[in-house]
N, C-alpha and C positions, 0 to 999 in steps of 0.2 A: 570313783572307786578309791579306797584309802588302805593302806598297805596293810593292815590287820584282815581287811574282807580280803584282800590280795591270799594273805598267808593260810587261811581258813577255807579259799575256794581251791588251793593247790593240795592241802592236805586232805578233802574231800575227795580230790581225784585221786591222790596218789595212792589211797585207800580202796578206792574204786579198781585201780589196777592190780592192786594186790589182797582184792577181798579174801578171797580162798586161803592165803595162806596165813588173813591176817585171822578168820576165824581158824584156822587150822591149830593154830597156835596160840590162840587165847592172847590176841595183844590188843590191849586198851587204845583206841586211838584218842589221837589231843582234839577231838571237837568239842565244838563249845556246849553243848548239849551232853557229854559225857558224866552220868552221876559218879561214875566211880572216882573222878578225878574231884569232884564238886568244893572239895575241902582243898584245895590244893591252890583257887585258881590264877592267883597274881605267878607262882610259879610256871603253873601252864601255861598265859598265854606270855610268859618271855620264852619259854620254849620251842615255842610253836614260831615265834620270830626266828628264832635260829633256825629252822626248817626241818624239827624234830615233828617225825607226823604218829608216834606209838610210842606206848612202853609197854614190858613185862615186868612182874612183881616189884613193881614203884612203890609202895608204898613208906618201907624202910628208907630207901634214899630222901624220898619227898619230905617223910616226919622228920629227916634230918638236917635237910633245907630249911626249913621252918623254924625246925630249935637251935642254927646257928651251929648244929650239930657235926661235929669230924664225918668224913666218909672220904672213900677211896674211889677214885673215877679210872676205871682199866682203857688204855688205848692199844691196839694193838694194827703192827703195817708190816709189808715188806720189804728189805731193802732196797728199793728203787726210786726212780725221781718220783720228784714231789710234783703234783702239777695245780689246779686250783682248788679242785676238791679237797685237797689236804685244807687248804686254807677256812671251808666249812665246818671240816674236824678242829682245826684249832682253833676257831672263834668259838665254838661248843662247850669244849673244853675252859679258854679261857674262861665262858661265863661262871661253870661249874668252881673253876681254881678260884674267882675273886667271892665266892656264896661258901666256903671253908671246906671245898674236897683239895684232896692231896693225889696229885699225878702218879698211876703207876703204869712203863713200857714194857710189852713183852715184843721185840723184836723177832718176826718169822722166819729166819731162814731155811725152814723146813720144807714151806712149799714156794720157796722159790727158790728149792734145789742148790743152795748154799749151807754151808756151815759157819755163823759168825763168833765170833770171840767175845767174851763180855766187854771189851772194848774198842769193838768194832761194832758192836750194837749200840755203847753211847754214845761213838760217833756217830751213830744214823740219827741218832733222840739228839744229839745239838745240831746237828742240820735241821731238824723238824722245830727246834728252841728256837731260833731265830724268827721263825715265823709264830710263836707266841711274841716274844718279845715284841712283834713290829704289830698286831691286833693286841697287844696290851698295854703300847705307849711306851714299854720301860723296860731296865734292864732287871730280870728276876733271877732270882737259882735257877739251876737246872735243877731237874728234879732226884729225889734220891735212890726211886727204885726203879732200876735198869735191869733188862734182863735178854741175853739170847734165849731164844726155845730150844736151841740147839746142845748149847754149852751150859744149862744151868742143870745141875743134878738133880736137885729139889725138887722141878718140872720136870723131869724124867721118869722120877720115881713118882709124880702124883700122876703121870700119866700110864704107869703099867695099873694104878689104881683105879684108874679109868678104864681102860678095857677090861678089868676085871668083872665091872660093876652091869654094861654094857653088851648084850648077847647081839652079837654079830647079826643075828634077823633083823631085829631090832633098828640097826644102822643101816640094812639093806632096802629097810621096809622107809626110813625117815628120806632116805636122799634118795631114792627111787633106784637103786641101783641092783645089778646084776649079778648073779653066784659067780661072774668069769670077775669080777672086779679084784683088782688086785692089791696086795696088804698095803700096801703102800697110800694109796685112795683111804681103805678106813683108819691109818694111820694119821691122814689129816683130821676127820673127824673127832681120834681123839686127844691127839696134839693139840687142838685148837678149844675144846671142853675142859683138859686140864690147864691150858691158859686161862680159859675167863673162870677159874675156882683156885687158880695160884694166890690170889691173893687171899682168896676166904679164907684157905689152907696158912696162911703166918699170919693175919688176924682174923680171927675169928668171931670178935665182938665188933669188928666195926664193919657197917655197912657199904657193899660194892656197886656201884654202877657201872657197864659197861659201853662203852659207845660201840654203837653198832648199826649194821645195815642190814636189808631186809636177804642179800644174801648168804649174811651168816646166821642165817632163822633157826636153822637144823641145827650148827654148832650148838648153837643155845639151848636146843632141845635137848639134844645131847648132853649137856655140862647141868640140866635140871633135872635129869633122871639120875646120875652120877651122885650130884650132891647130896639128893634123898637117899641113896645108899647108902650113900660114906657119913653121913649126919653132918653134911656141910652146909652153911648158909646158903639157900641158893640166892645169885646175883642179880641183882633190875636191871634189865638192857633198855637202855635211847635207840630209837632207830630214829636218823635222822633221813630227809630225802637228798636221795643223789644228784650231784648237781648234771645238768644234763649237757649232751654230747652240743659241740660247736657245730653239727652239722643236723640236728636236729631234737625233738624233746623227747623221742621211743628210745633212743639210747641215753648211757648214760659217759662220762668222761674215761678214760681207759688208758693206762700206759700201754696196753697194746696197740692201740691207733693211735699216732702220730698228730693226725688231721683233726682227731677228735677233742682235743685239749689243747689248754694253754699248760705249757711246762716252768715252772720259774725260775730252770735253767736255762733259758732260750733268749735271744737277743730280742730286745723292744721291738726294732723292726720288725722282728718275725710275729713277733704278739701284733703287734697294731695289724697283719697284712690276715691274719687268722682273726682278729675281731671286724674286720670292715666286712671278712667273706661270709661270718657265722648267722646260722639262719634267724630269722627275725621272725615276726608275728603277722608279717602285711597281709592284704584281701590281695583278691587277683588282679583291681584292678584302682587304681587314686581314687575315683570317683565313689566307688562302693568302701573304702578305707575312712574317708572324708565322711560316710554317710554313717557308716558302724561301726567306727571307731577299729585299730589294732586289737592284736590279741596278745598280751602280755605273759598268757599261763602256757602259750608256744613259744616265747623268743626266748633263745638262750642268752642273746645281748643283753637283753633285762634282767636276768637271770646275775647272772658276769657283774650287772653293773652294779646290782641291788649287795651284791658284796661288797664294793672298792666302794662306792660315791657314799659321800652321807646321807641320810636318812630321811632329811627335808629335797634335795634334789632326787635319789631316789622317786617320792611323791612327787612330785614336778614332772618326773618322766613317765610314772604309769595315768597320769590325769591326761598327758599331751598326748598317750598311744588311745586311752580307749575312748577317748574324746575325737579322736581323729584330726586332731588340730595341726598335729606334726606325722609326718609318713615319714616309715624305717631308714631309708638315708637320709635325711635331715636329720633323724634325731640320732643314727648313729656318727654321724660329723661333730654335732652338739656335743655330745658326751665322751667320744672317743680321745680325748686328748685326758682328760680328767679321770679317767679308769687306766691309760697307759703312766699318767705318773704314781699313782697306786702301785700297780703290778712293777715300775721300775723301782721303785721302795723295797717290794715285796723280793724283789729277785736281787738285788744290791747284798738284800740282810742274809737272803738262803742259801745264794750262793755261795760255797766257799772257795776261798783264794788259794 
């Protein structure tokens, strides 16, 4: 198996599990079979490398990849640690920043129940800088447009624009929620609509992409019904796939579980002792592993590793699992030293002093 069939049979599934909302929502996924993307497809299948498995209204972004064309890529986090998933947003990103998009951060501290400072929100965007600079090879600007969602007026006032636009059934009826729900809950949905149209709203002629995941669907639903109101560009969202829990592939990584992530605040040791434990892909037993080879679209270590190791041992390591030539401790011994000096690069550059 060759890591292109690797990345094609993960987003078939990943599709698989979120069929419903992916027809719900009218998101194109990246199969290689997709006519709508058909014009597109050296873009797509580096996409679909980075583990982008859908888009919504690409096409603008995409025409603008193609013509070497300016475009704006929105990220947006909370202020909290960074653990490895961050790391899959910013190789994303970087690809987009070296193909001519320009970075813009809207920093949350809405729903994580803080109020940040515009300059306590660029400190969150140079802690998150470090780990471009270290997936980019080099030292870059930071970027120019910083933003809290808390403290920026601009996003304040496009957000009373937003509930304007947006009938309360409407939001009730999209995230399935209840008439006891409280202002506060649809207050996120449209705090987070007027984030991903912050930028269409100060430029207007250039086109936005949003990085995003499949549980910010509704957001986005949100910010496409909004936009058609107010006569704003609506924005292409990436949905990339979540990197999965160290404890198995039905979750996904979480700064609310501890157990569930690598943090790249965390000491080596504690990384290396969370990678030897995290679940792998084995049969139940050598002999049947030996016969049918591992399962590489369950092991989160492959997962981990397909991020840090290059590209050519990457293939080395999923030929050795579905070949059955190497069983999950050996090949986590093999690799594990080569993905911990990675992640101590990673956590040297993030952390700050």
């Amino acid at each position: 198996m060759k890591l292109d069939e690797w990345h094609a049979s993960s987003i078939s599934q990943y599709l698989k599990d979120h069929e419903g909302k992916a027809r719900q929502f009218g998101l194109i996924p990246l199969l290689k079979n997709e006519d709508k993307l058909s014009s597109f497809g050296d873009v797509i299948e580096s996409l679909r490398r980075l583990g982008v498995w859908a888009m919504q209204f690409p096409t603008p972004v995409l025409t603008a990849l193609q013509g070497s064309r300016e475009f704006f890529v929105l990220v947006g986090f909370k202020p909290s640690r960074f653990h490895l998933g961050h790391l899959t947003l910013a190789q994303e990103l970087v690809w987009y920043m070296n193909h001519g998009a320009k970075p813009f951060f809207i920093v949350s501290g809405y729903e994580a129940g803080t109020s940040l400072s515009a300059d306590e929100a660029r400190a969150k965007v140079s802690e998150f800088w470090r780990i471009i600079r270290v997936v980019q090879g080099k030292d870059i600007p930071e970027p120019e447009h910083v933003y809290s969602d808390k403290e920026c007026l601009q996003l304040r006032l496009l957000e009373d624009q937003v509930e304007e636009c947006v009938p309360t059934q409407k939001i009730l009826q999209l995230y399935g929620w209840k008439s006891d729900i409280t202002v506060g809950a649809l207050r996120i949905a449209t705090m987070n609509a007027a984030a991903f149209l912050f930028p269409c709203r100060l430029f207007p002629d250039v086109p936005l992409l949003v990085l995003s995941d499949i549980k910010q669907i509704t957001h986005a639903e949100v910010a496409k019904i909004a936009a058609r109101k107010m006569g704003l560009r609506v924005p292409a969202f990436s949905y990339r796939m979540l990197l999965s829990s160290l404890q198995g592939p039905r979750q996904r990584m979480s700064i609310r579980d501890e157990n569930s992530a690598i943090f790249l605040n965390e000491s080596v040791g504690t990384m290396a002792v969370k990678l030897r434990k995290c679940f792998s892909g084995g049969r139940k037993t050598v002999d049947e592993q030996r016969q049918l080879g591992g399962n590489p679209f369950t092991c989160s270590f492959f997962r981990i590793c397909k991020l840090l190791i290059p590209e050519k041992q990457a293939q080395e390591m999923l030929i050795n699992c579905v070949s059955g030539s190497v069983m999950c401790g050996d090949c986590k011994r093999q690799r594990l030293n080569e993905a911990l000096c990675r992640l101590e690069q990673l956590s040297e550059k993030t952390v700050p002093t």
